[in-house]
C-alpha positions, 0 to 999 in steps of 0.5 A: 728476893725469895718469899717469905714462910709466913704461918699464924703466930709468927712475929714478923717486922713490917717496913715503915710507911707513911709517918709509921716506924717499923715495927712488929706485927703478929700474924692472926692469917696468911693469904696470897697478897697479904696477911691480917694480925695485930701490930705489936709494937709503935704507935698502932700497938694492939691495932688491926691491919693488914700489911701486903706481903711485900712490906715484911722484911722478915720473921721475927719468931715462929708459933 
């Protein structure tokens, strides 16, 4: 699978993890292994994170 282009302000969907459904996230940064940004919809709506790369599934709308 090729990497995603992932850029501050891009709305991506995360993969669902744990007891957590997939959802969306807003990316605040982007480094090597993972990006930082605040979850936009579900039950951690507003909440902080920092999802490694691998659980992006894909990109969502772009800043």
């Amino acid at each position: 699978m090729s990497e995603l282009e992932l850029n501050p302000g891009d709305v991506v969907v995360v993969q669902a993890f744990d007891d957590v459904p997939e959802h969306l996230f807003r990316i605040d940064e982007v480094f090597e292994d993972c990006v930082t940004g605040f979850a936009v919809t579900g039950p951690l709506a507003g909440t902080y994170g920092e999802p490694d790369r691998e659980m992006i599934l894909r990109v969502i709308s772009t800043n």
